[in-house]
Backbone as XML, in Angstrom:
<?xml version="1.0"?>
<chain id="A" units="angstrom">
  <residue number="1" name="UNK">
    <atom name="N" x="101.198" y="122.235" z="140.731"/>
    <atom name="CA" x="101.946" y="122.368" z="139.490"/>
    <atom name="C" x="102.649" y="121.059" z="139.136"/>
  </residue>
  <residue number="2" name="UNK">
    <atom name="N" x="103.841" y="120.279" z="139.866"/>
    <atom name="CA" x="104.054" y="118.989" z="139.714"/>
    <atom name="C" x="103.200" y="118.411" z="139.550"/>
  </residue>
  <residue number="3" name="UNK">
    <atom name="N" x="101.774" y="118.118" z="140.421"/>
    <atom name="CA" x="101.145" y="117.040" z="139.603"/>
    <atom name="C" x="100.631" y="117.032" z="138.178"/>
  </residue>
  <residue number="4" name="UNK">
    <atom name="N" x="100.576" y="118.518" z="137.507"/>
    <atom name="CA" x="99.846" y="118.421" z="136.381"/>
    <atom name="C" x="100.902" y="118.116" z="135.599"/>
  </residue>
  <residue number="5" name="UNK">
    <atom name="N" x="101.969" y="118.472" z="135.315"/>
    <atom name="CA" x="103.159" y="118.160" z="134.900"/>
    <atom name="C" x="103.308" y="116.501" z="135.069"/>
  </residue>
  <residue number="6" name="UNK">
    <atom name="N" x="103.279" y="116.150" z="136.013"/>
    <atom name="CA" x="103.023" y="114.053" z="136.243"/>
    <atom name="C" x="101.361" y="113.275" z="135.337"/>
  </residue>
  <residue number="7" name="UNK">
    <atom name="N" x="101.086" y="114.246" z="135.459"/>
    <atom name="CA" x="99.653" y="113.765" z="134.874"/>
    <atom name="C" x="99.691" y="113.986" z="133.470"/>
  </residue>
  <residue number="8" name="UNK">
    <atom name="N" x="100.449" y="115.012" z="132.688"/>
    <atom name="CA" x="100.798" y="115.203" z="131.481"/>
    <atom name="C" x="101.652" y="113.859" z="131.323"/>
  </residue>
  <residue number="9" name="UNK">
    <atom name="N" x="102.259" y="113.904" z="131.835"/>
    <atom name="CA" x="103.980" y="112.888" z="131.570"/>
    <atom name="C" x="103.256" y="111.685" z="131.552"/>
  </residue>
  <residue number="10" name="UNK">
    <atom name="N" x="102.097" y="111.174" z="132.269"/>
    <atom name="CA" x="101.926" y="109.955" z="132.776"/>
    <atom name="C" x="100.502" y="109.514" z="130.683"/>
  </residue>
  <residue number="11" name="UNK">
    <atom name="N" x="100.378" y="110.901" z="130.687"/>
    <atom name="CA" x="99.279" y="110.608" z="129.418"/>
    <atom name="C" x="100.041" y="110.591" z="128.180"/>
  </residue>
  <residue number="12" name="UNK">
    <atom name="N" x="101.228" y="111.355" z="128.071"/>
    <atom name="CA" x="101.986" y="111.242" z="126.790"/>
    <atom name="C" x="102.865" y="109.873" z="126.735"/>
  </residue>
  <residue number="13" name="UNK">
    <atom name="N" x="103.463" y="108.929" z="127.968"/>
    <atom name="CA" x="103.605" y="108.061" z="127.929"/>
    <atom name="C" x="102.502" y="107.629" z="127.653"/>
  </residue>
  <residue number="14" name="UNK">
    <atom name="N" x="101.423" y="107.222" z="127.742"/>
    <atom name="CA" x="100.271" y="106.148" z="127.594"/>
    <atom name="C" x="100.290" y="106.025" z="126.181"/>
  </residue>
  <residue number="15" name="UNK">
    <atom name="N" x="100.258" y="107.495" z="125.574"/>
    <atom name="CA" x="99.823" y="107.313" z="124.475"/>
    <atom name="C" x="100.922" y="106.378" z="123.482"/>
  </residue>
  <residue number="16" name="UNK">
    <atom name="N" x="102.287" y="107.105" z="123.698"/>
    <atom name="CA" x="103.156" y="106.490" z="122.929"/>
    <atom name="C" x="103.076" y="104.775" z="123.220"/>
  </residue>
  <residue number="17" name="UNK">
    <atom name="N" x="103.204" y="103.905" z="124.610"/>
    <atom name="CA" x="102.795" y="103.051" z="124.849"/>
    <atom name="C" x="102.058" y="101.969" z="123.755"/>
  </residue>
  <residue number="18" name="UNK">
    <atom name="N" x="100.759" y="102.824" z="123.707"/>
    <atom name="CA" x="99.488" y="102.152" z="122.647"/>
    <atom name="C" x="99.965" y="102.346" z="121.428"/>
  </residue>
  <residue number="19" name="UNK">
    <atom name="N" x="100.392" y="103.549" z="121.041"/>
    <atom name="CA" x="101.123" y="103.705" z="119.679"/>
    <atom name="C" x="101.999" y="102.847" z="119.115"/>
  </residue>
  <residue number="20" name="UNK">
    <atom name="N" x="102.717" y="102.425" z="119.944"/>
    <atom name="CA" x="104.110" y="101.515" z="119.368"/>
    <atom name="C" x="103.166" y="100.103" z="119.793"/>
  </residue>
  <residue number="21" name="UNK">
    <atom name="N" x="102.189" y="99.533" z="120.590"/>
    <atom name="CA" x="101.429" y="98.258" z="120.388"/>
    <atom name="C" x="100.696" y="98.163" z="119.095"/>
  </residue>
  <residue number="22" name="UNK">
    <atom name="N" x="100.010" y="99.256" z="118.595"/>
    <atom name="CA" x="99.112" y="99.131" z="117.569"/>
    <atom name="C" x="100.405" y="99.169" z="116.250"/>
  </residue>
  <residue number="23" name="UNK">
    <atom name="N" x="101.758" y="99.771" z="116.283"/>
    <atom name="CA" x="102.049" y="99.999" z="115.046"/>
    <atom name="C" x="102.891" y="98.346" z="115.345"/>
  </residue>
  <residue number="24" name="UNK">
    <atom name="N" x="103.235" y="97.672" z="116.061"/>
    <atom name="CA" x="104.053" y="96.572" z="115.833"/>
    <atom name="C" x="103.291" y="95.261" z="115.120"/>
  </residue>
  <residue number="25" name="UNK">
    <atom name="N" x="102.065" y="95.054" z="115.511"/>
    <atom name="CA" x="101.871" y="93.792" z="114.897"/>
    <atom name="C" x="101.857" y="94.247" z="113.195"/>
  </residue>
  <residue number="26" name="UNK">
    <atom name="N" x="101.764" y="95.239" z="112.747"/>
    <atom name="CA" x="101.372" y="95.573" z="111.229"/>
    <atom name="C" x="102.863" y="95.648" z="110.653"/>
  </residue>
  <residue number="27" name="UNK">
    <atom name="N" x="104.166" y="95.650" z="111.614"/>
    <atom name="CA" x="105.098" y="96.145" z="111.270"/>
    <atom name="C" x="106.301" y="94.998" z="110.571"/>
  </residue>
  <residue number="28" name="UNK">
    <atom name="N" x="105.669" y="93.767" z="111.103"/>
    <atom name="CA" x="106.578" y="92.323" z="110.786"/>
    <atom name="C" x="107.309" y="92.005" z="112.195"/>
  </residue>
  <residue number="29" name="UNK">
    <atom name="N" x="107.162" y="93.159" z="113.416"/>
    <atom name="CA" x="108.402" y="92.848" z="113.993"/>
    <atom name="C" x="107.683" y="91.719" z="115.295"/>
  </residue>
  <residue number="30" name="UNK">
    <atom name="N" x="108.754" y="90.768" z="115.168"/>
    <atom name="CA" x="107.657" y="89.307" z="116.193"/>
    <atom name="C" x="108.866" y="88.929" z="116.941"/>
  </residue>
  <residue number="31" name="UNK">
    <atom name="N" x="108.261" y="89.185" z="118.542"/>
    <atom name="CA" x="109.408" y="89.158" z="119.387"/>
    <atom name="C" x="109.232" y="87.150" z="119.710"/>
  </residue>
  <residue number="32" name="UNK">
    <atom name="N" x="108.104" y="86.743" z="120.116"/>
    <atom name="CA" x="107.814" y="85.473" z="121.135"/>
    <atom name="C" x="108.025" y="84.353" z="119.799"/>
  </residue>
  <residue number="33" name="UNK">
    <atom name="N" x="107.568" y="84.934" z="118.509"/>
    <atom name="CA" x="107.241" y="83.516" z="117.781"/>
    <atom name="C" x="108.765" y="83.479" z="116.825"/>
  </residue>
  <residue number="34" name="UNK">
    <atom name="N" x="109.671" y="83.902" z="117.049"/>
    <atom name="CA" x="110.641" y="84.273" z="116.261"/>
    <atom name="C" x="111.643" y="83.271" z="116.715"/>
  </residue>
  <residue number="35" name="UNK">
    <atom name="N" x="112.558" y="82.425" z="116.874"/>
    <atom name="CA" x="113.274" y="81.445" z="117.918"/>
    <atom name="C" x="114.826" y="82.575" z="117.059"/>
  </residue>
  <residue number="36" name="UNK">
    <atom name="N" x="115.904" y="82.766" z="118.028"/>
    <atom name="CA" x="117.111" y="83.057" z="117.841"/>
    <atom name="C" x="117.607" y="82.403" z="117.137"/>
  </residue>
  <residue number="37" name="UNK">
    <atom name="N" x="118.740" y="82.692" z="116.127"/>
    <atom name="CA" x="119.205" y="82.229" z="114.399"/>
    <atom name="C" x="120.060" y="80.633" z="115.409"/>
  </residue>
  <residue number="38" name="UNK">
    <atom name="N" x="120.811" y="81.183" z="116.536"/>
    <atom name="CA" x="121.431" y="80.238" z="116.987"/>
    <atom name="C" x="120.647" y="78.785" z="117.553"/>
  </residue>
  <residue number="39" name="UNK">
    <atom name="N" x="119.307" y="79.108" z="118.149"/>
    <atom name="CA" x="118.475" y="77.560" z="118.542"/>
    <atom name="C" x="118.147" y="77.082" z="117.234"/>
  </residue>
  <residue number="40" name="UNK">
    <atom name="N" x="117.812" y="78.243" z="116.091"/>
    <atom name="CA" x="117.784" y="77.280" z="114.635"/>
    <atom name="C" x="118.683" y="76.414" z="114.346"/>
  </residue>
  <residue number="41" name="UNK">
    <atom name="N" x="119.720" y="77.121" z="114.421"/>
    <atom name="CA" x="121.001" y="76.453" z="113.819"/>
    <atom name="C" x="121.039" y="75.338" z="114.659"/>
  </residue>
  <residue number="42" name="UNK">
    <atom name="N" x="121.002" y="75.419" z="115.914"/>
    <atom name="CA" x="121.701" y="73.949" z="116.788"/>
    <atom name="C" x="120.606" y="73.144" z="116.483"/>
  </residue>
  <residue number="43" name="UNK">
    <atom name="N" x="119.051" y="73.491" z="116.422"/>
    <atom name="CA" x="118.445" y="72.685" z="115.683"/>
    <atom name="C" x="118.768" y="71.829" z="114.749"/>
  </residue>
  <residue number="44" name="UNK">
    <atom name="N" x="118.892" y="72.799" z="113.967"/>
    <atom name="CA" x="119.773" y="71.931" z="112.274"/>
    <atom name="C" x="120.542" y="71.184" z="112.198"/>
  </residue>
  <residue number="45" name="UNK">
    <atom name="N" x="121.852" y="71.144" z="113.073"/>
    <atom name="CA" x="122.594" y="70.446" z="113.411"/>
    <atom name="C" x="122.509" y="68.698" z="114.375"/>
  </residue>
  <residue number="46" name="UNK">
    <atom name="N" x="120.983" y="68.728" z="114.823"/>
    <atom name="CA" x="120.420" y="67.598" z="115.944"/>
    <atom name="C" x="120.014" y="66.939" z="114.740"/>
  </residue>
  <residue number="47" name="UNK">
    <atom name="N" x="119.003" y="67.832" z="114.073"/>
    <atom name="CA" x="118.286" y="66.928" z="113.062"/>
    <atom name="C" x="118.909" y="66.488" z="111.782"/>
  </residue>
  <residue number="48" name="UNK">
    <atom name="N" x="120.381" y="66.937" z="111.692"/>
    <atom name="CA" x="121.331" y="66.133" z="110.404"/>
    <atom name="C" x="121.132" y="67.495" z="109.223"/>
  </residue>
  <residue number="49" name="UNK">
    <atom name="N" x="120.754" y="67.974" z="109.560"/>
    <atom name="CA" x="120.571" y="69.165" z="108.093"/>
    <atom name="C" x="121.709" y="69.775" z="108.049"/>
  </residue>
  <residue number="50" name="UNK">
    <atom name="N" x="122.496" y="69.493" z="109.210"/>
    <atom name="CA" x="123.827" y="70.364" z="108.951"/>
    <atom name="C" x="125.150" y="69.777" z="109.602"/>
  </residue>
  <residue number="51" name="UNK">
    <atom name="N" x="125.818" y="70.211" z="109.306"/>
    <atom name="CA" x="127.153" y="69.348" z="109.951"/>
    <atom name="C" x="127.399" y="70.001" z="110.884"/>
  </residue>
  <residue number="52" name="UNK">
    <atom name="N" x="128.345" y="69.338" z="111.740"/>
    <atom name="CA" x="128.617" y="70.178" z="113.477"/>
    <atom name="C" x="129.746" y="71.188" z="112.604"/>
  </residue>
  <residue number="53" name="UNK">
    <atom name="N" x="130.139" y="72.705" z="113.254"/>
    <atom name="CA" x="131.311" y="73.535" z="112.853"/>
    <atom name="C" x="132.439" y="72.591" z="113.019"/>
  </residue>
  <residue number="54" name="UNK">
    <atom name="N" x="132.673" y="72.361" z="113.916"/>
    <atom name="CA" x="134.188" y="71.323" z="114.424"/>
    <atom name="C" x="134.144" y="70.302" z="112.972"/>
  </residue>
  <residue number="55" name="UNK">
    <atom name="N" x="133.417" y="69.516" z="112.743"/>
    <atom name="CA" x="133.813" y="68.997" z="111.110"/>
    <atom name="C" x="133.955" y="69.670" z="109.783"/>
  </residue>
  <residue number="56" name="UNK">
    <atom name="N" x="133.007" y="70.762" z="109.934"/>
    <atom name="CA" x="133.575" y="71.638" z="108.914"/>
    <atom name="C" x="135.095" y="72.491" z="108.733"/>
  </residue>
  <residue number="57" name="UNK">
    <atom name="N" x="135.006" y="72.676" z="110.338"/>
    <atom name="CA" x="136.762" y="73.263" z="110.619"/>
    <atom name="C" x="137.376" y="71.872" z="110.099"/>
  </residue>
  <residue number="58" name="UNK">
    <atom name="N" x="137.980" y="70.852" z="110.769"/>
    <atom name="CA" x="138.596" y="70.019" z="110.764"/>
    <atom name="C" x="138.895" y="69.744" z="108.817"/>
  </residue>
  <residue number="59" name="UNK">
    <atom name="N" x="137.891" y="70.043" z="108.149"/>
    <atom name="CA" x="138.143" y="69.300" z="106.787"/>
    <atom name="C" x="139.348" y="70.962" z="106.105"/>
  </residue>
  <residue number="60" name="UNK">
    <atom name="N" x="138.402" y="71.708" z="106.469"/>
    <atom name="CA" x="139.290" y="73.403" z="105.912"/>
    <atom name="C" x="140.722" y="73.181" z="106.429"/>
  </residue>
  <residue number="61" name="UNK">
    <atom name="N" x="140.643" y="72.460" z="107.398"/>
    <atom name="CA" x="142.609" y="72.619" z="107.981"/>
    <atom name="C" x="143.392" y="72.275" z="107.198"/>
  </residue>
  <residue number="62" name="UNK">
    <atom name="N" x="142.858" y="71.588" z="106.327"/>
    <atom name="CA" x="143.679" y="70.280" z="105.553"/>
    <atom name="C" x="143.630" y="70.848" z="104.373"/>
  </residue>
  <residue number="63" name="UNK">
    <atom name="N" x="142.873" y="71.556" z="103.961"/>
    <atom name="CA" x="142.938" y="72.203" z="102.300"/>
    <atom name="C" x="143.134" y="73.389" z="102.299"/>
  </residue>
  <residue number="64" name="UNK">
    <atom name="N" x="142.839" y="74.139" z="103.572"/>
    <atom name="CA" x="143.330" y="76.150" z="103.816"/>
    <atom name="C" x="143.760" y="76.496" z="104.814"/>
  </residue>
  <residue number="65" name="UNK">
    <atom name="N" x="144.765" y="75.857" z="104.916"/>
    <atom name="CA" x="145.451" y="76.221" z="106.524"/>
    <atom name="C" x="145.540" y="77.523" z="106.512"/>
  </residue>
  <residue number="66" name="UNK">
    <atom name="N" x="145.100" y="77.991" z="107.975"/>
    <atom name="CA" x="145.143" y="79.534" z="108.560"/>
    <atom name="C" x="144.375" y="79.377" z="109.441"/>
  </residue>
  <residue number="67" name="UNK">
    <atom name="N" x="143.994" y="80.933" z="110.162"/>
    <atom name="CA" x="143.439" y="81.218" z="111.465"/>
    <atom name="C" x="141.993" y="81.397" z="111.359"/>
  </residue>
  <residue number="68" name="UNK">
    <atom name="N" x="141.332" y="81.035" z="111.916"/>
    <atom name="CA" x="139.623" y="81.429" z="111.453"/>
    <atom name="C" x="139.188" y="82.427" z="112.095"/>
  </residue>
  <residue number="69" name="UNK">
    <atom name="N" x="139.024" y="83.491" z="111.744"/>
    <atom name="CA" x="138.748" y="84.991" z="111.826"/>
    <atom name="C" x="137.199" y="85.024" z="112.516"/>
  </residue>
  <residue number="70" name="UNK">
    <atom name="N" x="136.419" y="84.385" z="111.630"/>
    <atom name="CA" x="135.216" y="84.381" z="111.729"/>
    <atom name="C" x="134.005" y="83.095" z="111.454"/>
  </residue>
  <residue number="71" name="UNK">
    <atom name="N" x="132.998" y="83.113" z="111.887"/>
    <atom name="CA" x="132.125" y="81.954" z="111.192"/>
    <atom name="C" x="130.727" y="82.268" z="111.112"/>
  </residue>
  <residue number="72" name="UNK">
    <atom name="N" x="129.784" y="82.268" z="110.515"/>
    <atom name="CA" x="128.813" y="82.431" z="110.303"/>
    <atom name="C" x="127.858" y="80.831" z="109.894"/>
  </residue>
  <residue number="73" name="UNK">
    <atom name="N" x="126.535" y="80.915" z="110.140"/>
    <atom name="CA" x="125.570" y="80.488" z="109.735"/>
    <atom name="C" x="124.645" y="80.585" z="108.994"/>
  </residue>
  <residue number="74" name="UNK">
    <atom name="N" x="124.279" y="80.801" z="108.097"/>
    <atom name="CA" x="123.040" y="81.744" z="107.543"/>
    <atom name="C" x="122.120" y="80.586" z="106.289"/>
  </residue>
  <residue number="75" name="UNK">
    <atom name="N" x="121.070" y="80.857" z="106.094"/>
    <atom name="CA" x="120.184" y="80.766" z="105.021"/>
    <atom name="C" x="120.095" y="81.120" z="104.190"/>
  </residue>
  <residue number="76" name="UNK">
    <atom name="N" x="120.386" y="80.413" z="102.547"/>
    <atom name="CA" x="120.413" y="81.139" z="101.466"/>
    <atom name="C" x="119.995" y="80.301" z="100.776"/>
  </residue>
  <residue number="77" name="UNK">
    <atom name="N" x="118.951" y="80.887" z="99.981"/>
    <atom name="CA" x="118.304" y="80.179" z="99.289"/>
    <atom name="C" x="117.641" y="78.779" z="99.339"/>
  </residue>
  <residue number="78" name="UNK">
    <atom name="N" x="117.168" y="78.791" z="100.667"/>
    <atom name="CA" x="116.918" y="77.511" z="101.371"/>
    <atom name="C" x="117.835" y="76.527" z="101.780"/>
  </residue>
  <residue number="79" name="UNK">
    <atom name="N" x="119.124" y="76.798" z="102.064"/>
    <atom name="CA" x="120.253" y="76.062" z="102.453"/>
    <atom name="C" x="120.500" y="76.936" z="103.108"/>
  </residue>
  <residue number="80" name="UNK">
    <atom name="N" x="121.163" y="75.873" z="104.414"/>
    <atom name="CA" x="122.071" y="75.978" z="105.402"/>
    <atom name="C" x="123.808" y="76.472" z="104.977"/>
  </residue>
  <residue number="81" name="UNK">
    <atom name="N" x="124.091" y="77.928" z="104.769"/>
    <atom name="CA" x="125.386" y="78.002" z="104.416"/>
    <atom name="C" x="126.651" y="78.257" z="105.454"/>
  </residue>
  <residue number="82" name="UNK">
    <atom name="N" x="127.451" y="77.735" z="105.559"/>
    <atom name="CA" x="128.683" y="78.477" z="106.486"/>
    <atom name="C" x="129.701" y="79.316" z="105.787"/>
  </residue>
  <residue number="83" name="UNK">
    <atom name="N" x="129.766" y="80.782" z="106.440"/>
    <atom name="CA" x="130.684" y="81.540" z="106.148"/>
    <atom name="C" x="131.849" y="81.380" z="106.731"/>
  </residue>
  <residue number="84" name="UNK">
    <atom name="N" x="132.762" y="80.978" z="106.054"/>
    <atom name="CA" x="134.350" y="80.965" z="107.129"/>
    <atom name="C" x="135.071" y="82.232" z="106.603"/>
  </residue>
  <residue number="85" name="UNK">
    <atom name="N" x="135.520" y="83.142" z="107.420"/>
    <atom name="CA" x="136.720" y="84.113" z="107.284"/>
    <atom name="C" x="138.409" y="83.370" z="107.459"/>
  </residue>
  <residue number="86" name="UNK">
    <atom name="N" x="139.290" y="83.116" z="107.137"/>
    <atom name="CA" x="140.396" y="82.436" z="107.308"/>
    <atom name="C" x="141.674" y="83.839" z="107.615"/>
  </residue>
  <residue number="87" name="UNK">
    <atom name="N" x="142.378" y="83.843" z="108.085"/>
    <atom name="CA" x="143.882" y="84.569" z="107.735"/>
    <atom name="C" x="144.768" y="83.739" z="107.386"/>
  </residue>
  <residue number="88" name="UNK">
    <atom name="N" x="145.556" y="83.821" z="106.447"/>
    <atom name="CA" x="146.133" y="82.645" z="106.033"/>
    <atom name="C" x="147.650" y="83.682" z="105.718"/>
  </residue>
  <residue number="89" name="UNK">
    <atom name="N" x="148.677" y="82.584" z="105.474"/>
    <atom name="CA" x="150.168" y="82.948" z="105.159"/>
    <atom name="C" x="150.337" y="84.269" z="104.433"/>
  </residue>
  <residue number="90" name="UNK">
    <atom name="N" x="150.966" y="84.894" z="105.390"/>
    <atom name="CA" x="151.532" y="86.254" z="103.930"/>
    <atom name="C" x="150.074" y="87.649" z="104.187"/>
  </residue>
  <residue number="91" name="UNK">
    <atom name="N" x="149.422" y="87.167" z="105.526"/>
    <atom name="CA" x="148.513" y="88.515" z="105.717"/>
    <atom name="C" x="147.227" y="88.102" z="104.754"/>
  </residue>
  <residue number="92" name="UNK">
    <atom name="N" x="146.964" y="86.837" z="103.772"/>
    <atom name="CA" x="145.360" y="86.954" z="102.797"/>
    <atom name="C" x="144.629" y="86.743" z="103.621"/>
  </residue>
  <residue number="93" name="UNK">
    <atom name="N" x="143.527" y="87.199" z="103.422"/>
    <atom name="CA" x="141.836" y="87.145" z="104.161"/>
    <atom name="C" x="141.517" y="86.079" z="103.249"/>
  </residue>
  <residue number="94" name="UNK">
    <atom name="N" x="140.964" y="85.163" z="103.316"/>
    <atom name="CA" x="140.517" y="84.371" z="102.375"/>
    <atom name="C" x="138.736" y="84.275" z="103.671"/>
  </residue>
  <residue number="95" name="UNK">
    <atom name="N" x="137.529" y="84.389" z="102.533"/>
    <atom name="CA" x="136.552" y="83.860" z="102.677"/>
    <atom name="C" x="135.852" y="82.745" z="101.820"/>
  </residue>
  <residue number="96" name="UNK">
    <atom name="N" x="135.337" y="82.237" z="102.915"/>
    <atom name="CA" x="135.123" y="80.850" z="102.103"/>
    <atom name="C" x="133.208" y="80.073" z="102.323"/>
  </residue>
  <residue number="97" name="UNK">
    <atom name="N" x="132.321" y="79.970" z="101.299"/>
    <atom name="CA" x="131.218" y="80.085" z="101.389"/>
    <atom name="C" x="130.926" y="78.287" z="101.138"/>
  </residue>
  <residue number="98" name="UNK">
    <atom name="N" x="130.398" y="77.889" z="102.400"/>
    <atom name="CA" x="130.813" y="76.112" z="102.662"/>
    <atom name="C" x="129.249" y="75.652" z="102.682"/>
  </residue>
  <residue number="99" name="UNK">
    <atom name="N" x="128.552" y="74.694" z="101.634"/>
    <atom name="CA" x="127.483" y="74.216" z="101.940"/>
    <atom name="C" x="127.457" y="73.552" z="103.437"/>
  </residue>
  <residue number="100" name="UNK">
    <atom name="N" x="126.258" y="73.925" z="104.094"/>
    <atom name="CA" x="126.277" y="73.111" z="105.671"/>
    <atom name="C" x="125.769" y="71.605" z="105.438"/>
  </residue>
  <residue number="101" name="UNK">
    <atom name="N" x="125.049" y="71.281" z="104.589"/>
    <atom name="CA" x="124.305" y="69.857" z="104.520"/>
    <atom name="C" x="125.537" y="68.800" z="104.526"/>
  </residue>
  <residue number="102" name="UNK">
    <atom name="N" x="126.840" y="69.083" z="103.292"/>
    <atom name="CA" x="127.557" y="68.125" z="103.444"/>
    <atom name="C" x="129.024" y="68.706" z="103.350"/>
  </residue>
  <residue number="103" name="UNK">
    <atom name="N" x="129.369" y="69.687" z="103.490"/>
    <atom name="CA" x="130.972" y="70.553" z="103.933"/>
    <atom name="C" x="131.099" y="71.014" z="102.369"/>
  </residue>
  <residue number="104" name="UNK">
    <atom name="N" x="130.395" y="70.957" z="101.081"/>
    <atom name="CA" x="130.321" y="71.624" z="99.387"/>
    <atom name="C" x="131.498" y="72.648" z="99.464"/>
  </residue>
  <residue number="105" name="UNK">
    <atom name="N" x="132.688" y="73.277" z="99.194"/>
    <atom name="CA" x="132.617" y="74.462" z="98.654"/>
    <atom name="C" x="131.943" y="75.102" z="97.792"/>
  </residue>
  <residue number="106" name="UNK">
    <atom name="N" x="131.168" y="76.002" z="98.376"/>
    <atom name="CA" x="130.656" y="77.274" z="96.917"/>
    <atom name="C" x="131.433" y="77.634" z="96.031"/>
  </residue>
  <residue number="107" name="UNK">
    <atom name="N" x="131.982" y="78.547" z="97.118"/>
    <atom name="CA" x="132.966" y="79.708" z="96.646"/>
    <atom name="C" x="133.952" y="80.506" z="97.375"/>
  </residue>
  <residue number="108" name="UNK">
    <atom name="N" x="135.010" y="80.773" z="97.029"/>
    <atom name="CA" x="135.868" y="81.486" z="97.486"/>
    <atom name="C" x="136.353" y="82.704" z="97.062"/>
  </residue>
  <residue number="109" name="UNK">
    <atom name="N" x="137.008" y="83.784" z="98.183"/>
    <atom name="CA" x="137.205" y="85.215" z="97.700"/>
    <atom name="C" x="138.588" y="85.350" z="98.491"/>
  </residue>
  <residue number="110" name="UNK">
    <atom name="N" x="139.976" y="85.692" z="97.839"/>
    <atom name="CA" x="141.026" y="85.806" z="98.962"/>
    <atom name="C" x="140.894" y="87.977" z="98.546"/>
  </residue>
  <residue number="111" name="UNK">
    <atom name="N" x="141.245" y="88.129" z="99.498"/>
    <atom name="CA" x="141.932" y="89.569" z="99.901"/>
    <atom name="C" x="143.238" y="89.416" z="100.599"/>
  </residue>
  <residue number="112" name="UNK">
    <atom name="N" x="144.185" y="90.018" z="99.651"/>
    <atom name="CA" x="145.604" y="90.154" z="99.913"/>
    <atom name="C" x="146.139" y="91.152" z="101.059"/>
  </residue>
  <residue number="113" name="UNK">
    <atom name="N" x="147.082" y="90.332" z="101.710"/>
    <atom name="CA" x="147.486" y="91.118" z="103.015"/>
    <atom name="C" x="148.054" y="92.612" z="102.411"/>
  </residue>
  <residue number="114" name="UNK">
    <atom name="N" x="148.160" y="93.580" z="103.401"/>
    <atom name="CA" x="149.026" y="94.624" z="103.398"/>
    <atom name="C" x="150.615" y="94.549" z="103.035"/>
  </residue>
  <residue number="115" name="UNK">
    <atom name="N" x="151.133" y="94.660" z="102.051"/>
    <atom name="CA" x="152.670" y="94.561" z="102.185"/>
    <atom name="C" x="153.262" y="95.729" z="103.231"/>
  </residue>
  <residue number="116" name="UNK">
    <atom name="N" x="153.993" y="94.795" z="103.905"/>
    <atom name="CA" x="155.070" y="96.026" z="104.806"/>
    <atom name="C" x="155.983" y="96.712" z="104.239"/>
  </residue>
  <residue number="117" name="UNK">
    <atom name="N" x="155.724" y="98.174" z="105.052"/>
    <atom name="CA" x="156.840" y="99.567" z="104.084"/>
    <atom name="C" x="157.777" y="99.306" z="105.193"/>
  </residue>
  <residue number="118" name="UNK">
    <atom name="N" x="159.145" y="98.928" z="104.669"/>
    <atom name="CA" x="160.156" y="99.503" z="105.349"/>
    <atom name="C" x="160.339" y="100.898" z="105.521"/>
  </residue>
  <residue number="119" name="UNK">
    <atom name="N" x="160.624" y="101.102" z="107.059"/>
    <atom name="CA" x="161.297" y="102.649" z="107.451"/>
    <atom name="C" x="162.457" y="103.208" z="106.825"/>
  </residue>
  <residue number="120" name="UNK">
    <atom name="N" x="163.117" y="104.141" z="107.066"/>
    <atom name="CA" x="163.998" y="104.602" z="106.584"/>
    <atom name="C" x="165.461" y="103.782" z="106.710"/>
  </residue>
  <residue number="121" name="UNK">
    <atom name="N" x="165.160" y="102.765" z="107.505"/>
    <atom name="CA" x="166.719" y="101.785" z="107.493"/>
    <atom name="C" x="166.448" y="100.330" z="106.600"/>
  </residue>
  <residue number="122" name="UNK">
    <atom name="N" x="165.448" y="100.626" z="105.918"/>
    <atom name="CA" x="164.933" y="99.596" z="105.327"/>
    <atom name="C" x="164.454" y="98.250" z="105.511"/>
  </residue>
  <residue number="123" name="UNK">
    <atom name="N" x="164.364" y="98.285" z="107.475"/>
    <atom name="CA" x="163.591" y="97.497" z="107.917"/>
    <atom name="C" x="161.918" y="97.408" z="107.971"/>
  </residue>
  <residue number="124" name="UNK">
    <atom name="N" x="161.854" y="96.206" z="108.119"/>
    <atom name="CA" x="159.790" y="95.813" z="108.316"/>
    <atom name="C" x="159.686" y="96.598" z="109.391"/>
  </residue>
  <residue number="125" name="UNK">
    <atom name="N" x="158.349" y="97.342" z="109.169"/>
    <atom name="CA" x="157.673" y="98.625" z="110.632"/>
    <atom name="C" x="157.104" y="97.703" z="110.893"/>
  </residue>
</chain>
C-alpha cells in the first residue's frame, strides 16, 4: 500500500516538474540570463552612466536637508533615475526624483507630517 501511494506521489511530482519546465520558457520568466537590478546599477556607475549615491547624497544635503528614508535606482524611460525619500523638519516626507547621469532634479512631491494632538493637559502626545 505505501509503495503505491510513493509511486503515485513520485508521478504527480514528475508531472508538475515538466509542467512548470515547459510553461517557463513561454512565460518571460529568465532566471541565468537576467543579472540583479543591483550588478546593473554598480555597472552603471563603473562605466560613468551614473553618479556614485554618496555624490548624489552629498549635493541633496545642501539644498534638502533631512534624513534619507529611502533610495532607489530604477530605469525610466531609458535613464538611470534615483528615487530619494527625505524626512525633513516639521515631520514632511519629501520625495525627490534625481536624474542619475548628472544629479538633474526631475521632480519633487513633499507629504506633510502629522500635526500633534495635545492630550487633555494640552501637552504634545
Amino acid at each position: 500500500m505505501l509503495s503505491r501511494i510513493t509511486t503515485q506521489w513520485r508521478r504527480t511530482l514528475a508531472s508538475l516538474v515538466m509542467l512548470m519546465t515547459l510553461a517557463l520558457p513561454g512565460s518571460g520568466v529568465s532566471f541565468a540570463a537576467d543579472k540583479p537590478d543591483h550588478d546593473r546599477a554598480r555597472q552603471a556607475v563603473e562605466a560613468g552612466d551614473v553618479l556614485p549615491l554618496r555624490t548624489i547624497l552629498d549635493r541633496l544635503e545642501h539644498e534638502y536637508p533631512g534624513q534619507v528614508m529611502e533610495v532607489e535606482l530604477d530605469r525610466e524611460k531609458g535613464e538611470w533615475v534615483y528615487e530619494v525619500k527625505l524626512l525633513r523638519k516639521g515631520g514632511v516626507l519629501m520625495k525627490l526624483k534625481i536624474l542619475a547621469r548628472d544629479g538633474t532634479i526631475l521632480g519633487s512631491k513633499e507629504k506633510p507630517g502629522k500635526p500633534h494632538k495635545p492630550n487633555d493637559r494640552g501637552e504634545p502626545r
